[in-house]
C-alpha positions in Angstrom: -3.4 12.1 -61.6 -4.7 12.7 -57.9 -5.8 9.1 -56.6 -9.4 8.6 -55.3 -9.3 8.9 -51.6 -10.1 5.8 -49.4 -13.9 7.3 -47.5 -14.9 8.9 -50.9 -14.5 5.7 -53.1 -16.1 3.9 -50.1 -18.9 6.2 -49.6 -20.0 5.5 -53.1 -19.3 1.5 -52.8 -21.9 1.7 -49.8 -24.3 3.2 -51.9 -24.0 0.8 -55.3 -23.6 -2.2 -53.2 -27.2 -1.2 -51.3 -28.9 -0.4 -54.1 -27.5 -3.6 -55.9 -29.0 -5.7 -53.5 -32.5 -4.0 -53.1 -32.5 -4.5 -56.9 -31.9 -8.2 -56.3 -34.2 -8.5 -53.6 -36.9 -7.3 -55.9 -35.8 -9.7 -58.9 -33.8 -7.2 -60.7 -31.2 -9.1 -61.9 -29.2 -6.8 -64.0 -28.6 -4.7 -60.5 -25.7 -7.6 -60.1 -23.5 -4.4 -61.5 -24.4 -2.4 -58.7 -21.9 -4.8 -57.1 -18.5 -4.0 -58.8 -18.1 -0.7 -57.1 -17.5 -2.8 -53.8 -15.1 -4.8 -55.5 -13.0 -1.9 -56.2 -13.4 0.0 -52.9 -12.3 -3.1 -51.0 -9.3 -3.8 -53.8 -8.6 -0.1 -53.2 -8.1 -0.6 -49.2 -5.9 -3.5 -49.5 -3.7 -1.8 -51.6 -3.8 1.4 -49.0 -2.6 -0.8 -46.2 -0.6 -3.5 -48.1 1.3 -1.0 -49.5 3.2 -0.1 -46.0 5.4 -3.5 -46.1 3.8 -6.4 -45.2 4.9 -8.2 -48.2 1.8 -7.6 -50.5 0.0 -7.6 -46.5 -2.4 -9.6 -48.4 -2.6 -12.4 -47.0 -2.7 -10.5 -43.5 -4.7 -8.0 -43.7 -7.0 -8.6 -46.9 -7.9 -12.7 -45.8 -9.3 -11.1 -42.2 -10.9 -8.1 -43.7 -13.0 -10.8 -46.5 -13.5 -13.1 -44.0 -15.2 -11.0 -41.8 -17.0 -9.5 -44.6 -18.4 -12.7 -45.5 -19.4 -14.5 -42.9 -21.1 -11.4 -41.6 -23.5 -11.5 -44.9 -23.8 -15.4 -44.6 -24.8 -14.6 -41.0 -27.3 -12.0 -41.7 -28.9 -14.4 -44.4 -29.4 -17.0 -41.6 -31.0 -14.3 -39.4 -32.9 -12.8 -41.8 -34.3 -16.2 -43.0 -34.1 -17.6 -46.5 -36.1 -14.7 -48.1 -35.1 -11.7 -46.5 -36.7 -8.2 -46.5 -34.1 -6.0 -48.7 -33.8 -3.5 -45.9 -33.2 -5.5 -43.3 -31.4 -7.8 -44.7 -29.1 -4.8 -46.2 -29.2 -3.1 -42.6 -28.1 -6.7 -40.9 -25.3 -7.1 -43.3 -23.9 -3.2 -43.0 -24.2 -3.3 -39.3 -22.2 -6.6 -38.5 -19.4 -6.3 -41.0 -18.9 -2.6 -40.0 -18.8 -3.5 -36.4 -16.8 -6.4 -36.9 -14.6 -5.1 -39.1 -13.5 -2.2 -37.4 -13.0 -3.9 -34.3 -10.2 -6.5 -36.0 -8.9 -3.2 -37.3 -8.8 -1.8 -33.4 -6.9 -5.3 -32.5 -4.7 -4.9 -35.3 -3.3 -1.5 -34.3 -3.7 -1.8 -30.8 -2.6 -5.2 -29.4 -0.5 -7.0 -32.4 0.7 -3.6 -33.1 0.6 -3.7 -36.9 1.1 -0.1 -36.9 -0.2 0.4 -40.4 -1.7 4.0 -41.1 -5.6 4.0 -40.8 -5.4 0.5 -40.4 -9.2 0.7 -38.6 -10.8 2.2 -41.7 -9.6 0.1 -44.1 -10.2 -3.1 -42.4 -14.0 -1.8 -42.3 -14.0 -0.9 -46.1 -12.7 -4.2 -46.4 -15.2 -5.8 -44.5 -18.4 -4.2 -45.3 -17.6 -3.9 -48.9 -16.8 -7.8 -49.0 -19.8 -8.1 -47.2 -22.2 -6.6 -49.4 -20.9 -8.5 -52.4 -21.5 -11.8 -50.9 -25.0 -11.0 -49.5 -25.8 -10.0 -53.2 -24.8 -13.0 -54.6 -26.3 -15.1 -51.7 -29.8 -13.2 -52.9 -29.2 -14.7 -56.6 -27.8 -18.7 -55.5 -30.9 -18.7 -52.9 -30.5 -21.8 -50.5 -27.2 -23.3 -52.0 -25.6 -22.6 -49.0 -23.1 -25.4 -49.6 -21.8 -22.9 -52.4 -21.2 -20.5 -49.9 -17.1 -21.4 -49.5 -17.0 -21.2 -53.3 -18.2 -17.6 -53.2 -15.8 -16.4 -50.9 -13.0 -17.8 -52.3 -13.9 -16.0 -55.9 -14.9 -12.7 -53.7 -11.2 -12.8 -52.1 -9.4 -13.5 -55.1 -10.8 -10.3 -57.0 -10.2 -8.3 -53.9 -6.8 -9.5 -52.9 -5.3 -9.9 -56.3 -5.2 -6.3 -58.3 -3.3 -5.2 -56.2 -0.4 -8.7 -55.7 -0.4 -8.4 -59.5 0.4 -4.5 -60.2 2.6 -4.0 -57.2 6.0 -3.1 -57.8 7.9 0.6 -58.0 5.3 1.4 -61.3 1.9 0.3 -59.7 -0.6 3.0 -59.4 -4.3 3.5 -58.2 -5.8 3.6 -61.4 -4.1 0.5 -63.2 -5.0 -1.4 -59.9 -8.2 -0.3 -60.2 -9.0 -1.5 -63.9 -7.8 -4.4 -63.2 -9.9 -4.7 -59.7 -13.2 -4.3 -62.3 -12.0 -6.4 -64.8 -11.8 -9.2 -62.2 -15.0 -8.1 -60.6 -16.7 -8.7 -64.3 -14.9 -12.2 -64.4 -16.9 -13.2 -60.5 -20.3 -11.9 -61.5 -19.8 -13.6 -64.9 -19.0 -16.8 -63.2 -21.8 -16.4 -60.1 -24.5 -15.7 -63.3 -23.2 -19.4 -65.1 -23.4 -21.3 -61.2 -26.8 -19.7 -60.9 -27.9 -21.1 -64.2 -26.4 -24.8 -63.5 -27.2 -24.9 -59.5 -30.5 -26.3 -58.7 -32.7 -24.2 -55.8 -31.5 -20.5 -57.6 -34.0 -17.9 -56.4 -34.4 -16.1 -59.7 -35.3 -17.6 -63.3 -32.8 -18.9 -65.6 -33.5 -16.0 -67.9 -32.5 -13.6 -64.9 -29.4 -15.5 -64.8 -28.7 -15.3 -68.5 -28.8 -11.4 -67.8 -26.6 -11.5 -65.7 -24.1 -13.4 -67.7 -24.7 -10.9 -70.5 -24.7 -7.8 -68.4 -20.5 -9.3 -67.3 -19.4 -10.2 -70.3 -20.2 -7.0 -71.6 -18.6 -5.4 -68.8 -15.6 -7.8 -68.7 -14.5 -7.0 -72.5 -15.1 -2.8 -71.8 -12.9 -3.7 -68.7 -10.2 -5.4 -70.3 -9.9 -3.1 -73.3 -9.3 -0.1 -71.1 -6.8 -1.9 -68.4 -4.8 -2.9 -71.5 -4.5 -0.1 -72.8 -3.6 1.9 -69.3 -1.1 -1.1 -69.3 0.3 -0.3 -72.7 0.5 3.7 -71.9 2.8 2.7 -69.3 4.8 0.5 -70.6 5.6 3.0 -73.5 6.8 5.4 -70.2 10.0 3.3 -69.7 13.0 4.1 -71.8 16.0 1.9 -71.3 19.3 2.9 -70.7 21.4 0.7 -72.0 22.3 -0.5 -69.2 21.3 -3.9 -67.0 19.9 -2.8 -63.2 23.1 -3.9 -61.7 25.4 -1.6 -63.5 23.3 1.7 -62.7 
């Protein structure tokens, strides 16, 4: 199967991220899904760099790339004030995690010498997609900024992880993938529970309960079709009868 190339998976990330947080903006709550196509554009681009032999380069590569992302959206949020315009809130956010992003991606090839393929790109992908996530999810906790290390630490665990946990000489895009959504389902799922509990959440508790639907819905559709991926190829390996060191 021909694997989804890097721009083309990230042009449409750009767009569902936007959209997902204009939605927000305007009390939609249910656009939180608008939000897993980021997750799985930014999984995608730490797999495309991690996969050159840094390790898993996640920690690396994929811990700058978030980081960026990130604090560029809890940036714009501070900017924009507590109840940002949509647009230019969305503008904001886009603008200084593409900027930002590339330019660790230029120091990266450039001065520590990395010398990863498209190493510039993907640290943007990384960055902006990150970045739109958390900006979203800022929109729906409102003023808790004290909760803002606990989102990025859930953000950068569904974006580092698919890939750590399918790498090895039978990993492919698509299995990494699933598995990318399945955890994206699992950190909307968990945002929509801290949005009912925290105190100061800019939309109703009803708007949060949506939400919570809308992943666990999404979590079990998920997780049926990454296990079955998983067992299609599993049922690919024959054994020889012999033990890896006798081959």
């Amino acid at each position: 199967m021909k694997e989804i190339q890097i721009h083309t998976l990230f042009g449409a990330a750009l767009l569902s991220g936007i959209a997902g947080i204009l939605l927000i903006g305007h009390g939609i709550s249910i656009g939180i899904v608008f939000f897993w196509l980021p997750f799985l554009s930014a999984a995608n681009s730490v797999r495309g760099m991690a996969k050159y032999g840094l390790g898993t380069g996640n920690a690396s590569i994929g811990y700058w790339g978030t980081a960026v992302g990130a604090t560029s959206a809890f940036i714009a949020s501070l900017c924009c004030g507590s109840t940002p315009l949509p647009l230019l809130y969305t503008a904001t956010v886009v603008t200084i995690s593409l900027v930002i992003g590339l330019a660790t991606g230029v120091l990266a090839d450039k001065v520590i010498r990395m010398k990863i393929p498209r190493i510039e790109l993907n640290s943007a992908v990384i960055a902006v997609s990150t970045a739109l996530i958390t900006a979203g999810f800022l929109l729906i906790i409102g003023s808790n900024y004290c909760l803002y290390p606990f989102i990025y630490i859930i953000i950068t665990l569904a974006v580092l992880h698919p890939y750590n946990a399918s790498t090895g000489a039978g990993e492919n895009q698509k299995r990494t993938l699933l598995l990318a959504l399945v955890e994206a389902c699992m950190t909307t799922l968990v945002i929509g529970i801290v949005a009912m509990l925290a105190s100061g959440s800019a939309m109703p508790v009803s708007d949060d309960v949506a939400i919570v639907v809308v992943s666990v819905c999404g979590l079990v559709i998920a997780v049926v079709a990454w296990y079955r991926l998983v067992k299609s190829d599993i049922y690919d390996i024959r054994w020889t009868g012999y033990s890896p060191a006798e081959h």
